[in-house]
Each structure stands twice: as C-alpha cells, then as structure tokens.
C-alpha positions in Angstrom: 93.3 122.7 103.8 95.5 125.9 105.0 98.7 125.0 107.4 96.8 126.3 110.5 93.9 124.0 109.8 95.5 120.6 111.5 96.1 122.7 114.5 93.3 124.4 114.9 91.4 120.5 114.7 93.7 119.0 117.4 93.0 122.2 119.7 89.5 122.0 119.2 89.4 118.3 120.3 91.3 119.1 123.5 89.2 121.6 124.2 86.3 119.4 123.3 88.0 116.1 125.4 88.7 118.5 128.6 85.4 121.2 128.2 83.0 120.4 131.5 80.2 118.1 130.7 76.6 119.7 128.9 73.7 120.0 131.0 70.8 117.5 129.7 67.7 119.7 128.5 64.3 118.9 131.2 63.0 117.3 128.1 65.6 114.8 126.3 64.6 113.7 122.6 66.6 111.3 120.6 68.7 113.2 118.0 69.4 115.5 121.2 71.0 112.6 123.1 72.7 111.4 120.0 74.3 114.9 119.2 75.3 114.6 122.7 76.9 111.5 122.3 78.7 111.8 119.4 80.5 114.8 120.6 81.6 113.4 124.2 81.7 109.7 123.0 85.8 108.6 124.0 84.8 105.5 121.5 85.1 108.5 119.0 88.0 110.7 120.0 89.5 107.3 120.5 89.1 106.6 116.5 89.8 110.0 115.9 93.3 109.8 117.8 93.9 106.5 115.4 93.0 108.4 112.3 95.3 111.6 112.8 98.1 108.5 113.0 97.0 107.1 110.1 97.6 110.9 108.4 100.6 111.6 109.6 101.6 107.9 108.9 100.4 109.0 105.2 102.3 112.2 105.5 105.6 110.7 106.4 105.2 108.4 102.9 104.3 111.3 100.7 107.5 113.2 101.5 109.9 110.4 100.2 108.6 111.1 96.8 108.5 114.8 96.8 112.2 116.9 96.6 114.2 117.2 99.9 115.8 120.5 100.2 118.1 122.0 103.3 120.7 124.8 104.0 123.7 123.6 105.6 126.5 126.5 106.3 129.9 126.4 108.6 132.9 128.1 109.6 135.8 126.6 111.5 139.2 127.3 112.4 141.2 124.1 112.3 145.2 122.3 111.9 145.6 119.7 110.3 148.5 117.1 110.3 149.1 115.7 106.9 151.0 113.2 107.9 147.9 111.5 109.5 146.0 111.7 106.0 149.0 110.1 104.1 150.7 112.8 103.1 154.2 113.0 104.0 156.9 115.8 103.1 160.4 115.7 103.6 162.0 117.4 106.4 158.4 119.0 107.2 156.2 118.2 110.3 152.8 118.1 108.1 151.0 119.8 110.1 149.5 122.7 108.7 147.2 126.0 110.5 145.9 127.1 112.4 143.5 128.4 109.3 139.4 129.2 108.2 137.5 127.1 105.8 133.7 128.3 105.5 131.0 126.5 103.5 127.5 127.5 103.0 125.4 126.1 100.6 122.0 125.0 99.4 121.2 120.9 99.1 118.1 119.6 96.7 117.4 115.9 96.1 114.8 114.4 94.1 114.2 110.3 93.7 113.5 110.2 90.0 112.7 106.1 90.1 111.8 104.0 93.4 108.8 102.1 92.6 108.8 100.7 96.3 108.2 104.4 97.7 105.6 104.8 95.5 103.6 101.5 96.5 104.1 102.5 100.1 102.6 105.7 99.9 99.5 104.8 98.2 99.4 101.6 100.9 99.8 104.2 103.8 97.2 106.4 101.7 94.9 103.1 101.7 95.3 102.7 105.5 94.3 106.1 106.1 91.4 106.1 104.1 90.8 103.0 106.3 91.3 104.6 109.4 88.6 107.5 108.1 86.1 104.6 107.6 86.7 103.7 111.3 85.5 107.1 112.6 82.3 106.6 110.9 81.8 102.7 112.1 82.6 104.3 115.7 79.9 106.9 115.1 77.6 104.0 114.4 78.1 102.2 117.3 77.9 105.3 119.0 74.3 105.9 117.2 73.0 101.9 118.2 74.0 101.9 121.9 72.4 105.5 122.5 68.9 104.4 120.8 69.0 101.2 123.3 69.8 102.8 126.3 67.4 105.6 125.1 64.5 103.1 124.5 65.3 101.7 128.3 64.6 104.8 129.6 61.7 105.0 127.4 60.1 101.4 128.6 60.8 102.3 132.4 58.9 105.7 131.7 56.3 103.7 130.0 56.2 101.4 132.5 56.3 103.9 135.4 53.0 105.8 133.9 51.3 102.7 133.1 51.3 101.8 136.6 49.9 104.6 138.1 47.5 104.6 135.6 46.5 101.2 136.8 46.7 101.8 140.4 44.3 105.2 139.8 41.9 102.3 138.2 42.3 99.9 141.0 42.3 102.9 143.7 38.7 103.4 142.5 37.5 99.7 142.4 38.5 100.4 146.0 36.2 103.8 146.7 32.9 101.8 145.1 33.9 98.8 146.6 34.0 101.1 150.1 30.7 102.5 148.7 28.9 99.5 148.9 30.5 97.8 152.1 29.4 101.1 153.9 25.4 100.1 152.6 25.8 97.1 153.4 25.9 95.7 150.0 29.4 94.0 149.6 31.0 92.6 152.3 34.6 94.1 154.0 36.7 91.4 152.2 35.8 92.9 149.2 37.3 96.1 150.2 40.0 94.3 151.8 40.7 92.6 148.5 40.7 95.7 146.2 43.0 97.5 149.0 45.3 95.0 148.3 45.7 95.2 144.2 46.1 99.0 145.3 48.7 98.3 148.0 50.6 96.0 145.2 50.2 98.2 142.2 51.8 101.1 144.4 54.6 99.0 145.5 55.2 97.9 141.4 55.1 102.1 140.7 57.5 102.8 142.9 60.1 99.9 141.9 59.3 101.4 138.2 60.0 104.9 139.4 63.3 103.9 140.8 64.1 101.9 137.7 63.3 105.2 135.3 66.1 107.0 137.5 68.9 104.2 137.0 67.5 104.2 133.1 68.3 108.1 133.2 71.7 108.1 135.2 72.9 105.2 132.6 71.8 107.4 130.0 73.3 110.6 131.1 76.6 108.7 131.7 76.8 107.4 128.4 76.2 110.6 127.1 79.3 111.9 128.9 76.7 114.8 129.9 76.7 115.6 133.6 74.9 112.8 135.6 71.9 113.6 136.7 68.1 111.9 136.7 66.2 115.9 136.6 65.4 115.4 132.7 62.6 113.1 131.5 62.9 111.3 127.9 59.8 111.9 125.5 60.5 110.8 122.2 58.2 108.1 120.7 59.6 108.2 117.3 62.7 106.4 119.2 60.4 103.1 118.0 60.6 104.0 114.3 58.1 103.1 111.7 58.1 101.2 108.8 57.8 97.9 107.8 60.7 95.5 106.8 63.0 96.0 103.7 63.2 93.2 101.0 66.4 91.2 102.4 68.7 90.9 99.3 68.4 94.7 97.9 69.4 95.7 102.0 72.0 93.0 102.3 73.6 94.5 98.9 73.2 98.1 100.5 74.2 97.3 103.6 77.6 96.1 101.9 77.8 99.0 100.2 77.7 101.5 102.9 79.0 100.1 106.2 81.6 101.7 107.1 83.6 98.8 108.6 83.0 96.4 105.6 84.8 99.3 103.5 87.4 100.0 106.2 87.8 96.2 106.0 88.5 96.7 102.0 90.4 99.6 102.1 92.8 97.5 104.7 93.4 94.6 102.0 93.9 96.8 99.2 96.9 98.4 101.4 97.7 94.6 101.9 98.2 94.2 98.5 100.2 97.3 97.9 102.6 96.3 100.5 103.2 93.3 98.4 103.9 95.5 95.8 106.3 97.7 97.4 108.2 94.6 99.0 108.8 93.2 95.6 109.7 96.9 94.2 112.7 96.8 96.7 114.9 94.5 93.9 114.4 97.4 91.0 117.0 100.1 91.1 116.5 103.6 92.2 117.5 106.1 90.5 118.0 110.0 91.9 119.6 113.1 91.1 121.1 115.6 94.0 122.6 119.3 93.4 124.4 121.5 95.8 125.4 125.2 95.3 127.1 127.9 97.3 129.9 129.3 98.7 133.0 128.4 100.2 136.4 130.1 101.8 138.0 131.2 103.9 135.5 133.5 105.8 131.8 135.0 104.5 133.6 137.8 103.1 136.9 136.0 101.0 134.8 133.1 99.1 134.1 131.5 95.7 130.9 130.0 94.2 130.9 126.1 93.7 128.4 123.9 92.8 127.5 119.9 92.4 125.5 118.2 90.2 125.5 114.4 90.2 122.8 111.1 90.0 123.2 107.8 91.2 121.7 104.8 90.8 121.1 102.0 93.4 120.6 98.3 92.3 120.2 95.7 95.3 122.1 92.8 94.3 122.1 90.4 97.3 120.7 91.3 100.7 120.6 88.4 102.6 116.7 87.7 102.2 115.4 90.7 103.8 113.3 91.1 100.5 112.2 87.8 100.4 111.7 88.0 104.1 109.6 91.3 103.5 107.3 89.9 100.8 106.3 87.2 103.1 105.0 88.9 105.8 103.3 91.2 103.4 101.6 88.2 102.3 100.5 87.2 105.6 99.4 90.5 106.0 96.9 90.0 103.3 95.8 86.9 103.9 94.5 88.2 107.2 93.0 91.5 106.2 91.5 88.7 103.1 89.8 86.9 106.1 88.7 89.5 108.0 86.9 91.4 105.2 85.4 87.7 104.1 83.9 87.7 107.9 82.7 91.2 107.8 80.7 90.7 104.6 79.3 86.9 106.7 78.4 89.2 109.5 76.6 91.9 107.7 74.5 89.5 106.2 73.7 87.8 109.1 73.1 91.2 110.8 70.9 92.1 108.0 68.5 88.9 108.5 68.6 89.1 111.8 67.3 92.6 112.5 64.6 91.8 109.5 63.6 89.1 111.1 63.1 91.1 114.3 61.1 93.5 113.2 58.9 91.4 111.8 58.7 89.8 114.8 58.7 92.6 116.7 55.2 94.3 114.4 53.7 90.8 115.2 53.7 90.7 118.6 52.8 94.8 118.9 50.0 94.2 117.0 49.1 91.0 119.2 49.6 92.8 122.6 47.6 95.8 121.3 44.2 93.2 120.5 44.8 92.1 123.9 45.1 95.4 125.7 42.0 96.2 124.0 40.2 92.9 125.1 41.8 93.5 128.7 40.2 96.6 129.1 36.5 95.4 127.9 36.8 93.1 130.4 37.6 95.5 133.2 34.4 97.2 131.5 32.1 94.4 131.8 33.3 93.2 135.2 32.9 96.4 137.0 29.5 96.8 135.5 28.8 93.5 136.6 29.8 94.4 140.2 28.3 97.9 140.3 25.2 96.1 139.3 25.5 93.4 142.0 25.8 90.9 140.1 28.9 89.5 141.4 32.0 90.5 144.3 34.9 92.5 142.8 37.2 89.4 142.6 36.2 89.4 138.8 37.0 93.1 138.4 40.2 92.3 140.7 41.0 89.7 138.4 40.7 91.6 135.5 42.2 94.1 136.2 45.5 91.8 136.7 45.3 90.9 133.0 45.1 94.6 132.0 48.2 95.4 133.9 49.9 92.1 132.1 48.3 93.0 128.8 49.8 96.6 129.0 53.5 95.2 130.3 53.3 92.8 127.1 52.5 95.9 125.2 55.5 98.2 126.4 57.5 95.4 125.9 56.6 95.0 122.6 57.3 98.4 121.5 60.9 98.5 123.0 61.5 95.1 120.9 60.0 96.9 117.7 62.2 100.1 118.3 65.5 98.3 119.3 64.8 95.6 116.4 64.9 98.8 114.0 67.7 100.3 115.9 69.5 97.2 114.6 68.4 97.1 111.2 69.6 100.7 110.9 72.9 99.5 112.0 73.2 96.5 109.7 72.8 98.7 107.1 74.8 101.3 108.0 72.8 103.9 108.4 72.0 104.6 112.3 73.2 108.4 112.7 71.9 109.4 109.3 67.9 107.1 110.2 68.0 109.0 114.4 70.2 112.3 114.1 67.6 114.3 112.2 
C-alpha cells in the first residue's frame, strides 16, 4: 500500500459518510438494496472507524521495534558562572562569555533485545486482525436485517395484490348475484350479502396498501437512501431455495467462517500475547544508540564528533507493577476465553435453530399451498352451484372467506421460509456472499 493510500481511504469515507442520500430505483431487487445498505450502513462506518484504531494502534507497536532516527541542531550564545557548577578559581569571578557553542548532529537508535515489545506488537497485530473480522460480522448483520425488512415489504405487497385479487372475485359474486335478483331469481339479501364481502375486502386492501408504504419507508430508511414509498420491491428470490443442510458439516462450517467467532479468537490469542509481553518486562533490554555531527562555535568554525554506545536495562525490583500487569493480562484472557466459549454455544444454537426453521418453514408452505388449491375448488364448486340455483351465495360467500385465509396462511408461509433462510445464511456466515449476487 503507497503512503497516499490511507488517505485517500479516510477521504473517500467522508465523502461517502457526508454524500446526499441515492435515489431508490422504481423497481428495488434484493442485492440492489443490499449494495445500498452496505455502503450507507453507520453500523459499518462505525466498525470501520474501530478498525482504522485498531491499525494505527498496530502502527504505534511496530515502530518500537524498528530504528528511531532524528536531526537535532542548535546555536546559542550563552555565560556561564563556574562557580555555580563547582568550579571555583582563585581571585576570579567564574563567570565566563558571553560566547557560541553550536551542535548539529544526526541520532539513530535501534532496540537489539526487548522481548516485551515484540509480544505487544504481534498482540496489537492480533487485535487488528480482530478488529478486520468485525467489519465483516457488521456487514453480516447489515446483510440479515436488510433481507427481513425486504421480505416485509415483500409480504405487505403480497398481501396488498392478493386482496384485490380477492375483492375482483367477490366484486363479481356481486354482478351475478345482481344478475339474478334483477330476474327475480335470488333474493336482495343475497346481493346485500356479497356487497358486503366486497365492502370488507376493500377496506382489508386499503389497510394492506398503507401497510406496503410503511414496509417501504422502513426500508428506504434503513437503506440510508432518501425516504421515499415511489419504488415497489419485486424480487422473489428474496425467499431462497433449497432444502436444509446436514446440521453437523454446517455447524463445523459455520465455525469456520463467521466472522465474529474468529474476531472472538483472534481477541484471545492477543490475550495470550499480552501475557506474554507482561512477563517479558523482567528480561533485560538491550540497545545500541550512535550520534554524529558537528559542533563549535558557529556553522562555519566546527569539528566532527561522534558517539557510539549500548546499554543494557535489567528491572530488578519495581514494586509489583509486573506482577500487577500479568494479572490483568490474565483476566483479560479469561474473558476473551468466555466470550469465544459463548460465541462457538451461540453459533450452534443459531445453526439448529434456522435448520429447524426451514424445515418448518417448507412444511407449512407446502401445507398452505394444498389448501389454497382446495380453497379455490371450493369457490369453483360453490359458484357453480349458485349459478345453477342450486343454492344462495352464502356458500360461495363463505368460501370465498377460506380462500382469502388460505392465501394469507400462504404469504405468511413464504415470508417464514425466506426469513428462516435469511437466518441460516447468517448462522453460517454467509449472508452477503448467499443475497449480494
């Protein structure tokens, strides 16, 4: 990466956090919204903030192992009284100047042994690498809670069209019933009857209407697009397909690629590194430092000198500051130990969970679908019945009921199937990669 790179990343996320919010396409599909999402998403910029942290935290450590070099140069014009510095002469004052004294000269240091440098860079290397791991659990969290609110939209579309659909049916039970109360076959509270399952179904279509525009604005929002309802949602392969994994080859994979179970890892391997650069504190350290340049009176009247020198540092008592250390390092492990031993009980019970709901969830679609299809051979056979005088339209009103509950059991059962693999996707840690396509 070239010196102007880092920049050049932090401007483009300034520009990206301040830029005026994307107009939704009139026709929304999934991996749409969640490319939206994952550039506007503050969860995100949030992590990202935490990581560049984490990097410069990583920075900071790496530079206490490579050579430290600076320029220092002077020239005063000073007195001094060298009677003040213990110098005394007889039947002199001491004090001597005014005069010039000039130094310039180079500096280079180098640590050639401090083992507890060493373990705190590759901890603060760890942490970073955690940090990294972080961004891509953010991303999937990003990636689950668009697909929901995406398949709400979806179910309150579904919902909205199934409705009209139903009160088109029910509008003509009403036009034959009218039919045959005009030749005097059916009587007027026939007609009053199916007027009413039209009145009600309208009133249902346009409470679904107005629910499809709050599913829209709360998608939008998330989206951190500009709010607005003028787009529709159209994507059906939002309910994924597929059937359920075998549990204990996803519960292993799912372990193996979540981000946060590896962010969780990476965090107690810096743990134990800490540990290790706590109890590194007691070995020596051992470095070498070399100065040359010139030095005077003034740039023009010097000489060349030069130093060369090492020194060796061995703690011998510090008043348990060490000891003091080590223990909270070891606390510090402990905890990152628990934490990654309830990530891994999570995942699996995330994993189980989300099998189990699709398999659930491919039950009951395939239930709902028989019974749509029943619903509507009834609706058949009744209205045949009644056009055939048979019987009054209370049948067909009747049936018609159970169609409308058959196809709401339906829709409901396909936005349980698509968020059930919405959730599997995120157990295993693959949600962005399974609906950004």
């Amino acid at each position: 990466m070239t010196r102007f790179a880092v920049p050049l990343m932090l401007f483009v996320r300034t520009f990206v956090a301040f830029a005026d919010p994307p107009t939704l396409p009139s026709q929304l599909t999934l991996s749409q919204a969640l490319g939206i999402a994952l550039q506007n998403s503050p969860n995100i910029r949030t992590a990202m903030a935490q990581l560049d942290q984490a990097s410069g935290r990583y920075a900071q450590s790496k530079s206490a192992l490579l050579p430290q070099m600076y320029v220092h140069a002077r020239q005063d014009y000073l007195t001094v009284n060298l009677a003040g510095i213990g110098i005394l002469l007889p039947d002199e004052t001491g004090k001597l100047g005014p005069f010039a004294s000039m130094n310039a000269r180079v500096f280079l240091s180098q640590q050639l042994l401090n083992l507890a440098d060493v373990r705190a860079w590759q901890g603060a290397r760890s942490r970073e690498e955690s940090s990294r791991l972080l961004v891509e659990n953010a991303h999937e969290l990003v990636a689950l809670r668009v697909v929901a609110t995406y398949l709400e939209a979806l179910k309150a579309k579904a919902s909205r069209d199934t409705l009209e659909a139903q009160r088109k049916l029910a509008d003509g039970l009403y036009r034959l019933t009218r039919d045959r109360v005009n030749q005097g076959i059916s009587a007027e509270l026939d007609a009053n009857r199916a007027m009413q399952q039209v009145n009600s179904l309208l009133q249902q279509r346009q409470e679904a209407e107005q629910s499809y525009v709050e599913a829209k604005l709360s998608l939008a929002n998330l989206l951190g697009a500009r709010v607005t309802a003028d787009f529709d949602v159209s994507d059906e392969a939002a309910y994924g397909t597929g059937t359920p994994p075998d549990r204990d080859s996803t519960i292993k994979a799912a372990l193996a690629s979540r981000a946060d179970y590896r962010s969780a890892e990476a965090s107690v391997k810096a743990a134990e590194l800490q540990i290790r650069s706590a109890k590194a504190k007691r070995l020596p350290i051992i470095g070498v430092s070399v100065d040359d340049g010139q030095s005077g009176n003034t740039p023009v009247h010097n000489v060349n000198t030069y130093r060369v020198g090492g020194a060796i540092d061995f703690p011998i008592f510090t008043g348990g500051r060490i000891r003091g250390e080590i223990r909270e390092a070891v606390g510090a492990l402990r905890e990152a130990q628990a934490a990654l031993e309830a990530s891994r009980s999570q995942i699996e019970a995330d994993v189980q969970a989300a099998i189990s709901g699709v398999q659930w969830a491919l039950m009951e679609l395939e239930t709902s679908a028989g019974n749509v299809k029943l619903s509507r051979q009834e609706v058949d056979f009744t209205r045949a019945r009644f056009a055939q005088g048979i019987s009054d339209n209370t049948e067909v009103v009747n049936a018609q009921d159970r169609l409308e509950q058959a196809d709401d059991g339906h829709i409901r059962a396909q936005y349980n199937l698509g968020l059930a693999r919405a959730n599997l996707a995120r157990a295993t840690g693959a949600a962005e990669k399974t609906y950004r396509k």
